[in-house]
VOMARTI-10466 format. One line per 10 residues: number of its first residue (from 1); their letters; for each residue x, y, z of C-alpha. Coordinates in nm, 4 decimals, always signed. Example, Ala and Ser with C-alpha at 12.3 -4.5 7.8 and 13.67 -1.06 7.14 Angstrom:
REM VOMARTI-10466
1 = AS = +1.2300/-0.4500/+0.7800 ~ +1.3670/-0.1060/+0.7140
REM end
This chain:
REM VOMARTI-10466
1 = XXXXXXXXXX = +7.1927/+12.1094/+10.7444 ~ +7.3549/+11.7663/+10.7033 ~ +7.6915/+11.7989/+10.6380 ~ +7.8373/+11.6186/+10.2737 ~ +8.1150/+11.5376/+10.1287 ~ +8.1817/+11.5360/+9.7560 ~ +8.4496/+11.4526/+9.5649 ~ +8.3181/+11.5005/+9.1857 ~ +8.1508/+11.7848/+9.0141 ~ +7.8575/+11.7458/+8.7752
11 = XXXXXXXXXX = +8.0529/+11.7236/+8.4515 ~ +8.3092/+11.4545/+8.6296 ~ +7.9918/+11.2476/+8.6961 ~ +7.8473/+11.3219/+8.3317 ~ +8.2174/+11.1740/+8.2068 ~ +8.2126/+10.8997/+8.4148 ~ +7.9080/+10.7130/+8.3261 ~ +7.9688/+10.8237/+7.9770 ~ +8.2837/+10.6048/+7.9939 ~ +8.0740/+10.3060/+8.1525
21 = XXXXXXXXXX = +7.8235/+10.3089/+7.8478 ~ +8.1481/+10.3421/+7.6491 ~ +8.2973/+10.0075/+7.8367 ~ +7.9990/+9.8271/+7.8024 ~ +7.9911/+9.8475/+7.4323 ~ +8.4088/+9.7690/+7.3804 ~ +8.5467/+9.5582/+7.5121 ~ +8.1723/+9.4526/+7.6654 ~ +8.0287/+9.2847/+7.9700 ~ +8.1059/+8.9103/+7.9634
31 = XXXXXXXXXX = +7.8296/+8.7482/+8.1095 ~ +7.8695/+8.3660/+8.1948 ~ +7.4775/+8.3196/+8.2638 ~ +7.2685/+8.1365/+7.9848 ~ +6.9543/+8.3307/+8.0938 ~ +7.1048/+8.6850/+8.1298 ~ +7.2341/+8.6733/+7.8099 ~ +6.8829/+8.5491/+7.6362 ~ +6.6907/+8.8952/+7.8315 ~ +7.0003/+9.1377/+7.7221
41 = XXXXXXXXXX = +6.9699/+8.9942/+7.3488 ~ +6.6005/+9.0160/+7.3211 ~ +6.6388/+9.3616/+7.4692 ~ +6.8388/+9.4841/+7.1789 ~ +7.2275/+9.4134/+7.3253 ~ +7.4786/+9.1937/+7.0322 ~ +7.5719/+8.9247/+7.1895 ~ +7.8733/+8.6351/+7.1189 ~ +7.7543/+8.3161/+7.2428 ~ +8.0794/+8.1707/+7.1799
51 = XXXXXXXXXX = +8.2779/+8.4378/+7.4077 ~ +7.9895/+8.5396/+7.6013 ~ +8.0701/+8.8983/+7.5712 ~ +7.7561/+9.0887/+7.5367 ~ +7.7564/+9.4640/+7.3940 ~ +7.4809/+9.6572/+7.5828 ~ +7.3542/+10.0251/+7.3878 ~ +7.3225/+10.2981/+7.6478 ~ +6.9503/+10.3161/+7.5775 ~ +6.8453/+9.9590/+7.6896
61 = XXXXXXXXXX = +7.0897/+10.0478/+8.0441 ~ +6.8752/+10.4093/+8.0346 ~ +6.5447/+10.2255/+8.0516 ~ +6.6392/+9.9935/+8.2957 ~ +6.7175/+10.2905/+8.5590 ~ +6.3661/+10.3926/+8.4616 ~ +6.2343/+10.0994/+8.6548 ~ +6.4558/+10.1221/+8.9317 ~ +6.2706/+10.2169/+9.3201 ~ +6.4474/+10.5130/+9.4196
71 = XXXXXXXXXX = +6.3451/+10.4559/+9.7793 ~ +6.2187/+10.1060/+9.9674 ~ +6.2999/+9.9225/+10.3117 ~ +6.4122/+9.6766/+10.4955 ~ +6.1959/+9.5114/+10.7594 ~ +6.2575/+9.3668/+11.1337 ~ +6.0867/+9.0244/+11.2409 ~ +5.8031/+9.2454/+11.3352 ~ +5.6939/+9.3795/+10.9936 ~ +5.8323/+9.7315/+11.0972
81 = XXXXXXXXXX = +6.0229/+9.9598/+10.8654 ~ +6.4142/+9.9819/+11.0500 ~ +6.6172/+10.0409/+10.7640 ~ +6.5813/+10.2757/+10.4557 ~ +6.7562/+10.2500/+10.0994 ~ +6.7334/+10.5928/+9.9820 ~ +6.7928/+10.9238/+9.9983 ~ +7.0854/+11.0499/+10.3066 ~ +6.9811/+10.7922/+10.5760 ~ +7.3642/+10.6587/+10.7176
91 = XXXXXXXXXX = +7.2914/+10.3124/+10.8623 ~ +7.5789/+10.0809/+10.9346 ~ +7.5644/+9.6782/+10.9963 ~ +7.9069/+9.4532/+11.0923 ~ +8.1652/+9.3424/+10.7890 ~ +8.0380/+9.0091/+10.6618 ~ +8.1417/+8.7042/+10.5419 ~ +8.5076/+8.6909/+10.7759 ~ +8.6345/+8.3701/+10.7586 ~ +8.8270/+8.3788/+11.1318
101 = XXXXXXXXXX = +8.7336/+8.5040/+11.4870 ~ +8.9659/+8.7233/+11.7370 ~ +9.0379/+8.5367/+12.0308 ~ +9.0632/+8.7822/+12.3030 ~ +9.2612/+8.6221/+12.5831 ~ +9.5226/+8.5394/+12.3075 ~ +9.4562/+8.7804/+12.0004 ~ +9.5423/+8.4618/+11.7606 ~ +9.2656/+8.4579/+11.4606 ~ +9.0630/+8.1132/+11.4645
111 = XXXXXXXXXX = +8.9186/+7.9595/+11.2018 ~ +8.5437/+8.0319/+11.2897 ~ +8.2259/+7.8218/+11.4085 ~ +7.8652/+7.8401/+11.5249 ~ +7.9526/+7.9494/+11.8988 ~ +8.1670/+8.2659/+11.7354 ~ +7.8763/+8.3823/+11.4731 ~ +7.6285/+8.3744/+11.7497 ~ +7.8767/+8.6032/+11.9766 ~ +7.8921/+8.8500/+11.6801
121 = XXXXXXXXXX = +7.5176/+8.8254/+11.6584 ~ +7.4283/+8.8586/+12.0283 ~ +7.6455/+9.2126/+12.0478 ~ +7.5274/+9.3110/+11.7570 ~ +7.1666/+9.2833/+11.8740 ~ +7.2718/+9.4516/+12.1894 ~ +7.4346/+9.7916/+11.9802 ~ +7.1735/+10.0797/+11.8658 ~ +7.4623/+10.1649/+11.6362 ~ +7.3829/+9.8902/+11.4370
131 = XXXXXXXXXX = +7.0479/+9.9094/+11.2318 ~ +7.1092/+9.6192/+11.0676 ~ +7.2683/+9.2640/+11.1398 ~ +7.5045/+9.0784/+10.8270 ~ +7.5915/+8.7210/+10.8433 ~ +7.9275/+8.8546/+10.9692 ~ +8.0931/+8.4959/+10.9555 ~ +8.1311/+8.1553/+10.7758 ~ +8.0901/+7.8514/+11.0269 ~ +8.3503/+7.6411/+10.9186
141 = XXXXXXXXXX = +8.1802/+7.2953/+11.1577 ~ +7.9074/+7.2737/+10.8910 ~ +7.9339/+7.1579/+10.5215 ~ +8.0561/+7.3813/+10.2726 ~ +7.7329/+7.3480/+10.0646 ~ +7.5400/+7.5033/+10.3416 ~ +7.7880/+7.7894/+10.5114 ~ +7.5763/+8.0868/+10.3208 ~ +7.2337/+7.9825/+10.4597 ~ +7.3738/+7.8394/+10.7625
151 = XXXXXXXXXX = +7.4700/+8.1684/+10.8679 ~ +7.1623/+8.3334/+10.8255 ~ +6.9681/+8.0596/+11.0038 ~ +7.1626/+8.1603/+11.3158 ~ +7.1095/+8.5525/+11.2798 ~ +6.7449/+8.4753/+11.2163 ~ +6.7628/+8.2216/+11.5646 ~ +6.9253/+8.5588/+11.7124 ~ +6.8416/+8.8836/+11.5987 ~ +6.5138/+9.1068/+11.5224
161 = XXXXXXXXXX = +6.7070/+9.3465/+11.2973 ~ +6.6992/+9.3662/+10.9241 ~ +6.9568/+9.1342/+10.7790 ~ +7.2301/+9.1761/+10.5205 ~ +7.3399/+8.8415/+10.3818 ~ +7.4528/+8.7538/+10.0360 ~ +7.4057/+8.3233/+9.8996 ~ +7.7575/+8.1403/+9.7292 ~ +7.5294/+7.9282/+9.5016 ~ +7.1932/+7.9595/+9.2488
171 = XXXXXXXXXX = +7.0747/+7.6819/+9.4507 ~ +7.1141/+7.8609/+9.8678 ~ +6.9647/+8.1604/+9.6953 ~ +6.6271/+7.9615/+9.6738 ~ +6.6289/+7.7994/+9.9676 ~ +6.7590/+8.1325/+10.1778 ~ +6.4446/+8.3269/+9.9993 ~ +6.2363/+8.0461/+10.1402 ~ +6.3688/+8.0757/+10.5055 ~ +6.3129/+8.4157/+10.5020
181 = XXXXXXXXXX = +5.9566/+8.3393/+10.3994 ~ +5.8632/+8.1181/+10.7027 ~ +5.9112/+8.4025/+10.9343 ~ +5.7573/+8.6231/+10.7022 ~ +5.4535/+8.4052/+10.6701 ~ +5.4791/+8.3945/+10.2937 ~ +5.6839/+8.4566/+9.9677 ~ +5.4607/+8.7044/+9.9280 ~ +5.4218/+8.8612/+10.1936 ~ +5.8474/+8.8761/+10.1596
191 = XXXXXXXXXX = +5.7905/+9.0386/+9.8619 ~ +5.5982/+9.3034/+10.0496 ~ +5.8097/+9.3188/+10.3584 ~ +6.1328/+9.2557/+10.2925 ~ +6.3819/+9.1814/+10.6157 ~ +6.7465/+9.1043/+10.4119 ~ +6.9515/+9.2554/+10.1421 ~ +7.1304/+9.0112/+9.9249 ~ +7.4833/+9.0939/+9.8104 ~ +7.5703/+9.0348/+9.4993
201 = XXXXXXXXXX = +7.9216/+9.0483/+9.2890 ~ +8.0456/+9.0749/+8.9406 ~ +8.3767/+8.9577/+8.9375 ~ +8.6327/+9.2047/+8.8230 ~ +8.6730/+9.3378/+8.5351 ~ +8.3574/+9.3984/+8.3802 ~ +8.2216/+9.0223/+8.3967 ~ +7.9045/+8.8619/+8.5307 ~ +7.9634/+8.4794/+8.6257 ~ +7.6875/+8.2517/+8.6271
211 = XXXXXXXXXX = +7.6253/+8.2541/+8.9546 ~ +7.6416/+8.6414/+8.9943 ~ +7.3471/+8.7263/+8.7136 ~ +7.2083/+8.4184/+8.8553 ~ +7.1967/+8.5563/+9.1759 ~ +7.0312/+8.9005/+9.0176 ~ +6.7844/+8.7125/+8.8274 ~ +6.6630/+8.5103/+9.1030 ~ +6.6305/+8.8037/+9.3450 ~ +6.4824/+9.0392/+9.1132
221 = XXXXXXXXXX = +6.2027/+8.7859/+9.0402 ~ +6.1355/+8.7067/+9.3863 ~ +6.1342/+9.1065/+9.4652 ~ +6.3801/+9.0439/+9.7332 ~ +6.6032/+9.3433/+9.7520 ~ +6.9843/+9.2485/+9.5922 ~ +7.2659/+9.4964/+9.6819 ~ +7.5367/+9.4825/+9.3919 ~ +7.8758/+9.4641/+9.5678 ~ +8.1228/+9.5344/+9.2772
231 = XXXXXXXXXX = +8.4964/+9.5142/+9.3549 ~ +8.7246/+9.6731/+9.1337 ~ +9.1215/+9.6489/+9.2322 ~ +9.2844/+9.9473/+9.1349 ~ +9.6085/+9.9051/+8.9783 ~ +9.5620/+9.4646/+8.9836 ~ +9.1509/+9.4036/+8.8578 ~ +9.0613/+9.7909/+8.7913 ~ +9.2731/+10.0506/+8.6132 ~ +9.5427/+10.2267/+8.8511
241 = XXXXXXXXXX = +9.3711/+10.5439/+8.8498 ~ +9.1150/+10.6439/+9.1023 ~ +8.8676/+10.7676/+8.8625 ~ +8.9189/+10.4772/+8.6289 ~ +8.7889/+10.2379/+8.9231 ~ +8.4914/+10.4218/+8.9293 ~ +8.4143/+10.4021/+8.5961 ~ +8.4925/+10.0524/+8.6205 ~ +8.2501/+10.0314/+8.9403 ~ +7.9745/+10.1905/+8.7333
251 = XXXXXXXXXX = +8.0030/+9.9616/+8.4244 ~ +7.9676/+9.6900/+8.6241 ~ +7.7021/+9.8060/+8.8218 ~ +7.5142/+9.9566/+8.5630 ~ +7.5001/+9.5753/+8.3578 ~ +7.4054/+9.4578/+8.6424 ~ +7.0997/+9.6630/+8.7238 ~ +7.0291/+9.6343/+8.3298 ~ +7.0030/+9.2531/+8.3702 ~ +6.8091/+9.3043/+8.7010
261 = XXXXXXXXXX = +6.5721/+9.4768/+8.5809 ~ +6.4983/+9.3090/+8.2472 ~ +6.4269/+8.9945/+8.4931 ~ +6.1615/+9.1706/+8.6504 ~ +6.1260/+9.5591/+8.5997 ~ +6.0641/+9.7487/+8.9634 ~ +6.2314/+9.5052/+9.2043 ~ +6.4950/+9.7046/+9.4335 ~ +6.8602/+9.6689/+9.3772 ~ +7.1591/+9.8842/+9.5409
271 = XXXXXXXXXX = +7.4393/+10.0129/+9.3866 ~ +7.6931/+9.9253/+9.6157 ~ +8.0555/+9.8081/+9.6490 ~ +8.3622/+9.7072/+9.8328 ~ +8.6620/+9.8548/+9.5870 ~ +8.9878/+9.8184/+9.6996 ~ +9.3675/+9.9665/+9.6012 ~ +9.6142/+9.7198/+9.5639 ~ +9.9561/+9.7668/+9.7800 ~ +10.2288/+9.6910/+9.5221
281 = XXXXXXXXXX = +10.4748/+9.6499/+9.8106 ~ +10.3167/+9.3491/+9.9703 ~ +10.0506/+9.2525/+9.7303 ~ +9.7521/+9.3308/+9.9514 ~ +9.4432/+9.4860/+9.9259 ~ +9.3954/+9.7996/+10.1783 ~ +9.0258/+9.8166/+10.2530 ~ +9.1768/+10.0673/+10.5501 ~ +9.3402/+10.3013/+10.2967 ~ +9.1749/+10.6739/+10.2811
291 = XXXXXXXXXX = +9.2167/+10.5814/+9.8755 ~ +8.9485/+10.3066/+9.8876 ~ +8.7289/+10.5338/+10.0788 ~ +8.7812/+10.7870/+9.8163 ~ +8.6692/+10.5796/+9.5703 ~ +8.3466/+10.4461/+9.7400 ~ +8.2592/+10.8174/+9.8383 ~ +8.2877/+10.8895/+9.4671 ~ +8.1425/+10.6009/+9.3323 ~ +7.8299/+10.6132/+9.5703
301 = XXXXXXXXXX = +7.8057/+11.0344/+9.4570 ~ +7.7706/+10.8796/+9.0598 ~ +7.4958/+10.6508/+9.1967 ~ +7.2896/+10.9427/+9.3722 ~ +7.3389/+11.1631/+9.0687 ~ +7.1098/+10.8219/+8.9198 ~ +6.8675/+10.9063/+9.2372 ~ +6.9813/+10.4781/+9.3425 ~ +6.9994/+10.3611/+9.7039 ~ +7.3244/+10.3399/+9.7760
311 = XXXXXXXXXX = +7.6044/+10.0775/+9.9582 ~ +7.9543/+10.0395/+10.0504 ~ +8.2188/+9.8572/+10.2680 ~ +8.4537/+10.0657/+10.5214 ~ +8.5414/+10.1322/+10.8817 ~ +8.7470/+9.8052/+10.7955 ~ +9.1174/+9.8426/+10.8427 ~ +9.4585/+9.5368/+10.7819 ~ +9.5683/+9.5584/+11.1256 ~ +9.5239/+9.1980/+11.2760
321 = XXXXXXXXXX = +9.4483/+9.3476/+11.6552 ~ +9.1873/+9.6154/+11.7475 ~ +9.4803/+9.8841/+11.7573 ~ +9.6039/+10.2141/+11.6680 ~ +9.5836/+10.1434/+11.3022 ~ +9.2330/+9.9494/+11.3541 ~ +9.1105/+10.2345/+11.5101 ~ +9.2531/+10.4940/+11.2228 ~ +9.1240/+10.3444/+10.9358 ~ +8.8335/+10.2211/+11.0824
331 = XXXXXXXXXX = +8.6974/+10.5529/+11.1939 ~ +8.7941/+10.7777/+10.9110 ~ +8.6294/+10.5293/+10.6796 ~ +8.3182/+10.5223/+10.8801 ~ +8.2949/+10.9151/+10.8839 ~ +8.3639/+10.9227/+10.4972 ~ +8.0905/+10.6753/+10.4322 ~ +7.8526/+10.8834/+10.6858 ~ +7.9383/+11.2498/+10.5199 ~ +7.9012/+11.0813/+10.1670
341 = XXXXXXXXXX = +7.5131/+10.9814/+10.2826 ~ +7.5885/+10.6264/+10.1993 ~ +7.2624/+10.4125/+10.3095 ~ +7.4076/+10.0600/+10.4025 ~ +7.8056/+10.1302/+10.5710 ~ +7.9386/+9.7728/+10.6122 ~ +8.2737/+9.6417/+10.7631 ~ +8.2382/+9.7051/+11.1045 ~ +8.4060/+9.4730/+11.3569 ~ +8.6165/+9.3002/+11.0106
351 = XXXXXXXXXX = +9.0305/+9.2554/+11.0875 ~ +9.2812/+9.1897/+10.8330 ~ +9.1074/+9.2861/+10.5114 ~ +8.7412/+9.1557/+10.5618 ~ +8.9095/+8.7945/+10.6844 ~ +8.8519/+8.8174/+11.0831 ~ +8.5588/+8.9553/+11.2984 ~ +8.6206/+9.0366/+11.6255 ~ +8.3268/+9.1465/+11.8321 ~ +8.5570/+9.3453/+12.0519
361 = XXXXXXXXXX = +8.6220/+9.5302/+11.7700 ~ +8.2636/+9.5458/+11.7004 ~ +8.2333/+9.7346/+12.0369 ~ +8.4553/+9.9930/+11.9347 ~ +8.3466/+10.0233/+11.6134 ~ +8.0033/+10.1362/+11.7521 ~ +8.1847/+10.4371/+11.9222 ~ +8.3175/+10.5757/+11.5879 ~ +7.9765/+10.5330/+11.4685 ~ +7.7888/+10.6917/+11.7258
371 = XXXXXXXXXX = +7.9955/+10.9751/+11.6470 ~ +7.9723/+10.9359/+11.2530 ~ +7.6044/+10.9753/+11.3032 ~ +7.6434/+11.2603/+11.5190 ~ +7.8810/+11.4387/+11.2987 ~ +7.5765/+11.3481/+11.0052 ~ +7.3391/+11.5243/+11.2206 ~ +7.5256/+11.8822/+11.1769 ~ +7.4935/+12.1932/+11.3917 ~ +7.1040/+12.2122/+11.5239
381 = XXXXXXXXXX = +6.9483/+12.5336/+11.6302 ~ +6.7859/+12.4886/+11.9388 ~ +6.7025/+12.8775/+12.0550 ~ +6.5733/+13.1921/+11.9215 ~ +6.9267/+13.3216/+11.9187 ~ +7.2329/+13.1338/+11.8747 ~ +7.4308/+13.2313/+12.1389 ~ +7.2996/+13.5837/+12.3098 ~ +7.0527/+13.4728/+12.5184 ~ +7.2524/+13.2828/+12.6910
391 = XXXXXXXXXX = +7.4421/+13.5311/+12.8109 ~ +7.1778/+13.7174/+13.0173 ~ +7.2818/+13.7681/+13.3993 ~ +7.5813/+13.5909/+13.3268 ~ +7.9225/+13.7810/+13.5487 ~ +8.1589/+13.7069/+13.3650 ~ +8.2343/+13.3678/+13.5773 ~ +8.3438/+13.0299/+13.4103 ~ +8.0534/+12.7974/+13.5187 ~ +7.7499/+13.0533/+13.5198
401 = XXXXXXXXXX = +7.6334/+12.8340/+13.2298 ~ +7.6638/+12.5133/+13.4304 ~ +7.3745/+12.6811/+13.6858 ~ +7.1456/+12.7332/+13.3497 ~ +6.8071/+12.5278/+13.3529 ~ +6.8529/+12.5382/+12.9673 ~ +7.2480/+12.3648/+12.9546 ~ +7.0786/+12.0885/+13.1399 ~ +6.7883/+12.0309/+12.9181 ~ +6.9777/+12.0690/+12.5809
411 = XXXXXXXXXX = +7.3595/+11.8842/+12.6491 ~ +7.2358/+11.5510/+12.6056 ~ +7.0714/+11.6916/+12.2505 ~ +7.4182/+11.8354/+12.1207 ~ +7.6428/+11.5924/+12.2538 ~ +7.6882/+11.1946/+12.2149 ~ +7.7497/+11.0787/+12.5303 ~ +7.9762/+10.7560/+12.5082 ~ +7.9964/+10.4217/+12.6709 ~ +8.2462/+10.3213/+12.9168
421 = XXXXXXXXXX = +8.4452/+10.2211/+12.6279 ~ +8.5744/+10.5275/+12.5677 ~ +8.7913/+10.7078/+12.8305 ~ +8.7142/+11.0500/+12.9201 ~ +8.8530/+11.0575/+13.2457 ~ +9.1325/+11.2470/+13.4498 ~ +9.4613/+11.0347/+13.4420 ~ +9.3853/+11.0159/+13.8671 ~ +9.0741/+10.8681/+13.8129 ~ +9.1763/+10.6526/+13.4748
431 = XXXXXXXXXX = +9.3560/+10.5176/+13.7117 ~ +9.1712/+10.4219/+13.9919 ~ +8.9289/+10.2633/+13.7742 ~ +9.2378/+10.0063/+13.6606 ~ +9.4105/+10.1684/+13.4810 ~ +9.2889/+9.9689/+13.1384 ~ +9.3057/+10.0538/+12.7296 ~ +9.0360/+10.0257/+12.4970 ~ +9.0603/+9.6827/+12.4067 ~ +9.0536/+9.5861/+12.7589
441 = XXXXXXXXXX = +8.6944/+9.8228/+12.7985 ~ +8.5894/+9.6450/+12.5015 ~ +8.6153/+9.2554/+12.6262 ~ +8.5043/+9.3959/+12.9576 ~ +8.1915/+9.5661/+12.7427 ~ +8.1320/+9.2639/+12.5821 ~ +8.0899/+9.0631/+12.8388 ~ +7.8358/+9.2980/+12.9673 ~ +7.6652/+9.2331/+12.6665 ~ +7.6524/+8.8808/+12.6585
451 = XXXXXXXXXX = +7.5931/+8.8618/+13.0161 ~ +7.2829/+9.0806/+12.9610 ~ +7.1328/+8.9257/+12.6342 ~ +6.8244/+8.7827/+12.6139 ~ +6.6862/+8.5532/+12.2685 ~ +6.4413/+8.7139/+12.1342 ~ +6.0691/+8.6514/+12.1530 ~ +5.9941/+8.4293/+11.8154 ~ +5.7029/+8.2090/+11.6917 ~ +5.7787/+7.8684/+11.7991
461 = XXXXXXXXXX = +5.5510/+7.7370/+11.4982 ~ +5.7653/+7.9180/+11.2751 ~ +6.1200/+7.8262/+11.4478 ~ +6.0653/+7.4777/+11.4618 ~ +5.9657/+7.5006/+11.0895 ~ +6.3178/+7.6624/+11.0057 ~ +6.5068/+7.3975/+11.1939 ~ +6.3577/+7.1496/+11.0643 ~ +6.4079/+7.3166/+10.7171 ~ +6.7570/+7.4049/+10.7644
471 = XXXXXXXXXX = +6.8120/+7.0473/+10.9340 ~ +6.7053/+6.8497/+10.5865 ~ +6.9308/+7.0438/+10.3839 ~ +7.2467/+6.9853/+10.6425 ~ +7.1482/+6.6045/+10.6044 ~ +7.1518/+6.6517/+10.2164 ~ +7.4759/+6.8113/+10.2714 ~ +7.5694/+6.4549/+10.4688 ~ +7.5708/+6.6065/+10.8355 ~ +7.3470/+6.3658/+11.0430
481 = XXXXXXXXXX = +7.2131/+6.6716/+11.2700 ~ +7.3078/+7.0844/+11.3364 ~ +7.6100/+7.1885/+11.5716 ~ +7.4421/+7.1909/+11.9078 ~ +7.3286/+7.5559/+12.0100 ~ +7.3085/+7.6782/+12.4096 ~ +6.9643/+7.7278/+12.5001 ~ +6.7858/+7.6255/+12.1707 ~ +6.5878/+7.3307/+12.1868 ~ +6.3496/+7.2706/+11.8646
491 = X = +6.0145/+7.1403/+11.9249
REM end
């Protein structure tokens, strides 16, 4: 009885990617990538080599979804399937790619390093809320040619969990495939048991760059699983209208899967997003706004009715502290994610419009999650009857059900049962326990965490054979040797 939310009917859906084939035809996809344009013109699309607009029939876009897995997983270091693409499953993993880190003691945003992405990492390890990890930040004390695989080198130092990272260049895409494959054993055996998602974005409207069908190529071949993250700006990159961003969203996802596919037919891809309004009052982009979650709610409902695996970004918010307004946005767009059976939720712990982690925030947002995934759950049946037996030798008396052997056994089954960072207490003993708001739980919980971590357990064969990896490139990059890490010495 899980619970759903749906904003279109059938024949909205039928219009909507009727429109998309319509787009892709006039104006077109422009498509900036040499190669993606040679497999979409000896499928069948016209394509203008001088504009680079390629027209793509409805049938070659049809027989691409053909080849599409409806279902596949994402692995931990173990080998063990953790997170599924498919289907209702609601998993969640932090907001990635922030470019700034919360101080606590001072709530300024700093522009973020190794220490901070490691923080991120270590809480995120620590939260059951989180079935994945992302590589939630840029570390801005390496070289810009190495920030995207730089990143996950440190989640892979730090975390077991499946990983949800995304490459800036053709080139990190390689070399991020092959660090993935040292832990794995093999490219192959990558192939097989896949532990990270790649992002990937068209750039709005309607155009693959080079680097984005690239990307999509590259993945598709490898049979690492790619997660299409288009971004249409209603009103600015997308047309005004709600609906018309979602038409937008599926043109671009759809020529995006088509040139996926025709790269190497059966590798998994997500249709996924991270759509924005656009606030014509200050020129921003409201990932908080209940309008962007309308339009990933709808725009993940068109890619079920195409039985895809599914992705989108909220439980972000603009506020620039973990406050009211964080808390708001953040957990309505988490439960609209949840009740829309989205498989991949991302943003959690992201400030300011996806610029600024904050692993207090983090904290929190694993509250509104638990209770997301509770609300996902629905009402169980646990007993015969729903309510009458419960009522037998009860007088009338308000805690007779307190004294039942049965309340005992099932409360922890019906209700989520909070951390300390959420206060449920009388104001006398809210009090006595300091007095203290959320945020101040949170860096308190946080501290727990870190206190409490431990690195996991990895191969030292294979670790030393990432660092040493990872350490060539950086030297390529003209850094003489890698930011010095706490407690990790390389053989």
């Amino acid at each position: 009885m899980q619970p759903k939310l749906s904003l279109l009917n059938d024949e909205l859906i039928k219009r909507i990617l009727g429109e998309a084939c319509q787009l892709m035809l006039k104006p077109g996809i422009k498509v900036q990538n040499a190669e993606a344009r040679q497999l979409l013109a000896e499928s069948g699309a016209q394509v203008d080599e001088e504009t680079m607009i390629v027209r793509i029939p409805e049938q070659i876009v049809r027989k691409a979804l053909e080849t599409v897995p409806r279902q596949f997983h994402l692995y931990d270091y173990e080998g063990n399937p953790k997170v599924q693409y498919g289907g209702d499953a609601v998993q969640f993993d932090p907001g990635s790619s922030g470019v700034a880190i919360l101080i606590p003691e001072t709530l300024e945003h700093k522009t973020s390093e190794t220490p901070d992405l490691i923080r991120v990492v270590k809480v995120a390890e620590s939260l059951p809320q989180y079935d994945a990890q992302s590589t939630a930040i840029v570390c801005h004390d390496v070289p810009k040619d190495i920030h995207d695989l730089y990143r996950l080198y440190l989640v892979m130092l730090f975390s077991k969990k499946p990983i949800v990272t995304g490459a800036f260049t053709n080139k990190t895409v390689h070399y991020m495939m092959d660090m993935l494959a040292i832990f794995a054993g093999s490219r192959e055996e990558l192939r097989k048991k896949p532990r990270a998602v790649f992002d990937v974005c068209p750039s709005p409207p309607l155009i693959w760059s080079n680097f984005g069908a690239g990307n999509l190529i590259a993945l598709a071949r490898a049979g690492v699983p790619a997660e299409i993250v288009s971004m249409p700006l209603a009103g600015a990159a997308a047309p005004v209208t709600l609906i018309g961003a979602v038409t937008q969203h599926a043109a671009e996802c759809l020529s995006g899967i088509t040139i996926h596919q025709l790269a190497q037919p059966g590798s998994p891809i997500v249709w996924g997003g991270a759509p924005s309004t656009f606030d014509m009052r200050k020129g921003s982009t409201p990932f908080g706004s209940v309008e962007t979650a309308m339009i990933d709610s709808s725009y993940a409902q068109v890619g079920k009715s195409l039985g895809l695996p599914t992705h989108a970004y909220l439980g972000v918010t603009e506020s620039k502290l973990p406050d009211m307004q964080a808390g708001l946005e953040s957990g309505m767009g988490a439960l609209v994610g949840a009740l829309s059976g989205i498989n991949m939720i991302s943003g959690a712990g992201m400030l300011d419009s996806l610029l600024c982690q904050s692993p207090e925030k983090l904290v929190i947002d694993a509250e509104g999650i638990a209770m997301a995934k509770r609300m996902v759950e629905g009402m169980k049946i646990h007993t015969e009857t729903l309510a009458t037996g419960f009522y037998e030798g009860v007088n009338f008396k308000g805690g007779d059900f307190l004294k039942q052997k049965i309340t005992m056994q099932l409360f922890q089954k019906e209700q989520h049962m909070p951390s300390k960072v959420i206060d449920r207490d009388s104001m006398r003993g809210w009090k006595e326990s300091g007095a203290m708001d959320t945020f101040t739980r949170a860096k308190i919980r946080v501290q727990e965490i870190l206190a409490s971590y431990r690195r996991p357990e990895l191969d030292p064969a294979k670790v030393s054979q990432l660092h040493a990896f990872v350490l060539d490139l950086a030297r390529q990059a003209g850094m003489e040797q890698l930011p010095v890490i706490e407690d990790f010495q390389p053989a």
